[in-house]
C-alpha positions, 0 to 999 in steps of 0.5 A: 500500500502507497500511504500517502494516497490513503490521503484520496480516501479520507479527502473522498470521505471528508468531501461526502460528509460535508455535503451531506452536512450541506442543507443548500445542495441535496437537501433529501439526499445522502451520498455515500461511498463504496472505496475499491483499490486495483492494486496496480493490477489490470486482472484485480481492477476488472474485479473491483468494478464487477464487484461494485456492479454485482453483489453476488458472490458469483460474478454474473454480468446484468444479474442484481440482488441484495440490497440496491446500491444505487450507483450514479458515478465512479471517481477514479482511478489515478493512473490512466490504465487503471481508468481505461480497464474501469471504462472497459466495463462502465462505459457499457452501462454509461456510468459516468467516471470521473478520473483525477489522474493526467495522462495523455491526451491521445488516450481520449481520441484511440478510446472513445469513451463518452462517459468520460470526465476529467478532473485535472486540465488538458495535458497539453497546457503542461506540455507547453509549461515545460518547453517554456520554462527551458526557453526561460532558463536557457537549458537547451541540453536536457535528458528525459526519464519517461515511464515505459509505456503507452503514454511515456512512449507517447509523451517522448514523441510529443516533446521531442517534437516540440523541444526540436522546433524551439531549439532544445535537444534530448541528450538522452531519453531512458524508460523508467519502469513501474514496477517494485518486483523485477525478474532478475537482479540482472535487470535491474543492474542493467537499467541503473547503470545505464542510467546512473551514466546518464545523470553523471554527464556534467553537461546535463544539468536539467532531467525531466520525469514523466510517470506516475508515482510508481514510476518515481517510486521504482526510479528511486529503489533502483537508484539505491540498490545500484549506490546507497549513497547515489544521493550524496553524490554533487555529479549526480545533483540535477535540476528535476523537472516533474510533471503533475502525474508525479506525487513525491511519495515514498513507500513503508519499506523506503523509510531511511530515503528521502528526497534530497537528492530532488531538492529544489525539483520544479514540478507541475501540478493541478493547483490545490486549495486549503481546503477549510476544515480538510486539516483539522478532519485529519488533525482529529482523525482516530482509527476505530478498528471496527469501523468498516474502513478496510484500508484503515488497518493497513494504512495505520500499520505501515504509516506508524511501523507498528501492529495493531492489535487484535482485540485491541483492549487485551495487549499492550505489547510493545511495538503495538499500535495504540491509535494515539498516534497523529498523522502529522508526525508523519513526513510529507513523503508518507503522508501531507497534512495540507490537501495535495492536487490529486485530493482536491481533484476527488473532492471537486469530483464529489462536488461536480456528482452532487451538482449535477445530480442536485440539478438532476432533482430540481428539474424533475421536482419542485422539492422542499428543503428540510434543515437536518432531516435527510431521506433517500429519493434518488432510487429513480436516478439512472446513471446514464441520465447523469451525463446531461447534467455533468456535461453542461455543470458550472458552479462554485465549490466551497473554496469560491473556485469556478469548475467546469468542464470543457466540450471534451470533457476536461476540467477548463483550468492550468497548472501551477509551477511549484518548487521543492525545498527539502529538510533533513528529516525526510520532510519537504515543504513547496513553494509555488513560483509560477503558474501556466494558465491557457485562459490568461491574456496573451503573453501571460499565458506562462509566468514564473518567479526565478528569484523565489527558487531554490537549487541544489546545494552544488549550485549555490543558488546560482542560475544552472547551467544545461547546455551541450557546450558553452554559449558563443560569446558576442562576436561569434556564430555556430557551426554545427558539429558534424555526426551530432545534435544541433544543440551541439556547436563550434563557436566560429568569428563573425565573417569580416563586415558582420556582427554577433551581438548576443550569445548563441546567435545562429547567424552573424548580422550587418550593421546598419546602413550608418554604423559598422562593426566594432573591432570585437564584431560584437556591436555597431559604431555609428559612422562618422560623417565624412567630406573633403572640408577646407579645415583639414590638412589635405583640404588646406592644401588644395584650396592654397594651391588653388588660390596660389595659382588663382593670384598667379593668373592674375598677375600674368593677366595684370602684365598683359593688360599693362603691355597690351600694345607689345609685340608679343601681347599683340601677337596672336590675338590678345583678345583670346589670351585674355579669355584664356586667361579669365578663364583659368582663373575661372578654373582654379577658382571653381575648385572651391565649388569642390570643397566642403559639405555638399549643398544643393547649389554646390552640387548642381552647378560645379560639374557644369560650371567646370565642364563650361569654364574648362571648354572655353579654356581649351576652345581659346587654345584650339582658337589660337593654334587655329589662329597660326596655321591661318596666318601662316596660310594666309602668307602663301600666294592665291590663299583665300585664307585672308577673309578667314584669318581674324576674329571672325575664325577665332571667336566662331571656334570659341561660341562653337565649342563653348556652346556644344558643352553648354548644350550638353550641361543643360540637358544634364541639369533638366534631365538628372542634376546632381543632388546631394547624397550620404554614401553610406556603402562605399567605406566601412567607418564613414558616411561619405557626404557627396554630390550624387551625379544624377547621371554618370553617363552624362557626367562622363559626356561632359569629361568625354567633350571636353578630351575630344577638344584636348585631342583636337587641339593637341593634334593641330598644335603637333602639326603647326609646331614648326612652322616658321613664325616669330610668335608661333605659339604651337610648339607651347600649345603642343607641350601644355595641351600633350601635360593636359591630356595626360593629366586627364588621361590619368583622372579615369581610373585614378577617379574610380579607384578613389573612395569618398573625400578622396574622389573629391580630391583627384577631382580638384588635383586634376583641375588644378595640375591641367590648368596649371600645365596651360598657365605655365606652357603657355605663358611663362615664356611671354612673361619670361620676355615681358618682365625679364627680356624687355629688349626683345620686345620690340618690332625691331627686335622681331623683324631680326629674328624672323630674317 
């Protein structure tokens, strides 16, 4: 006998007399109780129920005498195969069994069994408990011990399933079996080493126990018969997670056991309730040996380890019971004083039978209520006729608790999450630290407290670990380790660009658009805004280069404006030297258009403006060389080059190609301008603040006009090189114009090999280096003439030179 379910017995008792007491429900009626047990055994289950059936000595199937039992229900049994045998027989006469055990769920669809109900919620909310509170945790390395049958093969299917799809994995999974009475020793010695292996691996500091109070009774026997002190052993000190089929219960011949070796266990239960008065009926409870209570004897017996003594007047031997004994002296694994869950199942069991057969009556007769005088009137009651009222019962017990049961026949409610404290002296106290309530909002379906629990002793309150290998710290990824589970993984360095900013994470990520790795790759750093600003070194520098040659210019352009009637400014048309001249001022000075943060007006005008500016340049040097080779034409006899030669030449080739690249700038400010834009891509710690082109392909049209003059002129200044003039300008021309090509030449690739501000500053560098190459070609050797060699500037001077 398991003494501690003798608790179902006295809480089935108590529950009867407190109805009965009740004149507010079946007030002429009084319930009474036949107790059967199936010891655990299908061939006696079959027995006790066609003995509850039948009265005879004979067992004879639908044959009655003797006194009219009346039977409208039967609560039990606590395991699911005692009830199923129970049904096998009840459901044939559609007597309605109430059952106060869980077991799986897939048992109420393989058997249909309409006079079913049960008084503990649906299994699957427990399920969902479970893979919740290891998500919680973080234990994602755990092994599972499940009763070796139907429902512990199933719930091992179920939770593999369940534990694979939120990324937990089963490190072992071992059969437990129900039974205190094995058939070879050798079987024994096989289970607990094979299991003892199994709890000793460090890494699995998480089991989860699944079977019936038998199952933990046998687990418990077995673990002593292969280590005595198995529980004293830190290695073997886990985290047990039990389910609400398990009581921790010890048997009478485990009396020098106890439940150290659980301490700290989280379990599921059906939440219990203090039943009002339930401890005080067992506080006063005295055995009365004649009572008709065959279970008494027995349980007095093994609860107190002594004999009861036969009559009981007559000896007073020692080690005889004397009925004097309390029940609270027991520790809770033999017996609990407070109400556990199974106990308050069967007392709202007996609740729901008088319900509904109180509702039976007060629909079939308008009854009066006579205080402290009750008479049997149910013998017109049918226990088929009581499903009607089971199936739609709603209703309040003592404790205030709403208990109904759902379309397929289970109790509407959660389970409440308890820990396990345990004592030295065989006893244990719980303490609840979460619940799981399906009928919660959503999100609060699951809660738990982690701060009220305690742990084993080895862990010293410190959160356990139950993983296959230590977490991927911030800065790395997984990767699987071949041949085993997927819990189980190599940690490896995020990949150059990514990062990982928490533990365990499958895949290393990006950063934003604007942040980028830090060194650790364990986070993102904001980007610096980055450009080419006039306040740093290399900015410094081009814009005093810049404004160096921009004085320069005008110097040069002071000089020919102050000897504008010398020789040598006269000489090919002074006119275009002085546009050629405001023009590279113009060019050295749209660098500044360059520089700095974008803007708008920046960003829409300085490509054009030195597309412009530089075809005008390059036209004026085009318009000079044409100017020589006109003269030197026009010189020959018959030549109708004179009406050419002029103005009129020079100032259409300037309009013409000024105007071609102007043309060209103005479809590209109509169709795509330039806009200001954050480069985000293009460097890895940098937000790059440019001008966005609008078009690329325009953008090199402009570059690609402005090459094709430079060739042109470049080959018309090759060709009139050596002609014989005193002033003839080419063989400069050739030289400036060969340095200007090759500076743009170089601008292609050097510009798409450059990233941000340095794109910038290849930019300025090539418009400065090619119009520096023309002022310097061009006009260092007149200046040369002008400031330094006065005395060759004069007409005599040239008519001598050029005979």
């Amino acid at each position: 006998m398991v003494i501690k379910f003798y608790q179902h017995i006295l809480a089935l008792v108590f529950t009867i007399n407190e109805i009965n007491e009740n004149p507010k429900i079946l007030p002429n009626v009084t319930l009474g109780s036949h107790i059967y047990d199936s010891y655990y055994n299908v061939k006696m289950t079959y027995r006790t129920i066609l003995d509850l059936l039948f009265k005879a000595q004979r067992f004879v199937s639908n044959y009655k005498c003797d006194t009219q039992k009346n039977l409208i229900a039967v609560i039990g049994g606590l395991g699911s195969e005692t009830s199923f045998h129970m049904a096998d027989i009840l459901s044939l006469y559609k007597i309605p069994q109430l059952t106060y055990g869980i077991f799986a769920p897939e048992d109420m669809h393989t058997k249909k069994v309409p006079s079913f109900y049960r008084m503990v919620p649906k299994e699957d909310h427990q399920y969902m408990g479970i893979v919740r509170l290891l998500l919680h945790f973080k234990w994602t390395w755990v092994g599972l011990l499940a009763v070796n049958d139907e429902n512990g093969e199933h719930f091992v299917q179920t939770m593999e399933s369940l534990l694979s799809q939120n990324d937990i994995c089963l490190a072992f999974t071992e059969k437990v079996e129900k039974k205190l009475f094995w058939n070879t020793l050798s079987a024994i010695s096989f289970f607990t080493s094979r299991t003892y292996k199994s709890l000793a691996d460090h890494k699995i500091n998480t089991l989860i126990f699944y079977g019936e109070s038998m199952a933990l009774i046998t687990f418990s026997a077995c673990m002593f018969f292969s280590d005595p002190g198995y529980y004293t052993k830190a290695t073997l000190r886990k985290v047990w997670i039990m389910t609400a089929q398990t009581d921790f219960v010890l048997t009478a011949y485990q009396r020098t056991s106890n439940f150290q070796f659980f301490q700290g266990a989280i379990f599921f239960t059906v939440h219990p309730k203090e039943v009002l008065g339930f401890q005080k009926f067992l506080e006063c409870m005295k055995p009365d040996w004649k009572q008709g209570d065959g279970f008494l004897r027995v349980f007095w017996e093994q609860a107190f380890d002594c004999t009861v003594p036969n009559p009981p007047d007559l000896l007073k031997d020692k080690g005889l019971c004397t009925g004097e004994e309390k029940l609270e002296s027991l520790p809770e694994p033999f017996f609990e004083m407070h109400m556990t869950s199974h106990s308050y199942s069967i007392y709202n069991a007996v609740y729901a039978v008088a319900h509904a057969l109180h509702a039976f009556h007060s629909s079939r007769y308008s009854h009066r209520a006579i205080a402290g005088h009750k008479r049997s009137e149910c013998h017109d009651v049918k226990p088929w006729q009581m499903h009607r009222f089971l199936q739609g019962i709603s209703f309040n017990n003592s404790e205030g608790e709403i208990l109904s049961f759902n379309s397929n026949g289970e109790l509407d409610a959660g389970f409440e999450i308890m820990n396990l404290i345990t004592f030295p002296n065989q006893s244990f106290h719980t303490v609840k630290v979460g619940k799981v309530d399906p009928n919660a909002d959503k999100g609060k379906e699951f809660t738990i407290n982690g701060d009220m629990l305690v742990w084993q002793a080895n862990f010293n309150q410190v959160l356990p670990l139950s993983v296959c290998n230590d977490y991927c710290m911030p800065g790395s990824q997984k990767k699987k380790k071949e041949g085993q589970k997927f819990c189980c993984y190599d940690c490896i360095p995020c990949p150059k660009g990514m990062i990982s900013d928490k533990k365990d994470m499958e895949d290393c990520i990006r950063c934003p658009e604007y942040q980028y790795p830090s060194k650790d790759q364990d986070g993102c750093v904001p980007k610096v805004i980055t450009f080419l600003s006039v306040e740093e070194p290399l900015g410094i520098s081009l814009a005093s280069v810049a404004v160096s040659f921009s004085l320069v210019t005008v110097w040069v352009l002071g000089i020919f404006i102050k000897h504008r009637n010398t020789p040598i400014v006269k000489a090919n048309n002074r006119d275009i030297t002085y546009i050629l001249l405001i023009s590279l001022l113009l060019c050295f000075l749209c660098t500044f258009f360059f520089l700095g943060p974008p803007r708008k007006l920046t960003c829409l005008f300085r490509q054009s403006a030195f597309g412009i500016i530089f075809s005008v340049a390059v036209s004026c040097v085009l318009a000079k060389t044409i100017t020589v080779i006109g003269a030197f034409m026009a010189t020959k006899p018959g030549s109708n080059m004179r009406k050419w030669v002029g103005k009129r030449l020079t100032t259409f080739t300037i309009l013409f190609c000024s105007l071609l690249q102007t043309g060209i700038c103005t479809v590209w400010l109509e169709t795509t301008p330039p806009f200001p834009h954050f480069d985000m891509q293009s460097l890895d710690e940098e937000i790059v603040a440019e001008c966005n082109e609008g078009s690329v392909t325009m953008f090199y049209i402009v570059l690609g006009y402005m090459g094709f003059l430079s060739i042109i002129t470049l080959v018309v200044a090759f060709l009139a090189r050596k002609l014989p003039d005193s002033f003839n300008e080419a063989k400069f021309i050739t030289f400036s114009m060969l340095l200007f090509c090759s500076v743009w030449v170089s601008f292609v690739p050097t510009y798409l090999s450059s990233k941000g501000k340095y794109m910038v500053a290849v930019e300025i560098f090539s418009i400065l280096a090619s119009s520096a190459g023309l002022l310097v070609c061009i006009f260092s050797p007149k200046c040369y003439i002008i400031v330094l060699r006065p005395e060759l500037n004069t007409k005599e001077e040239i008519i001598r030179r050029k005979n």
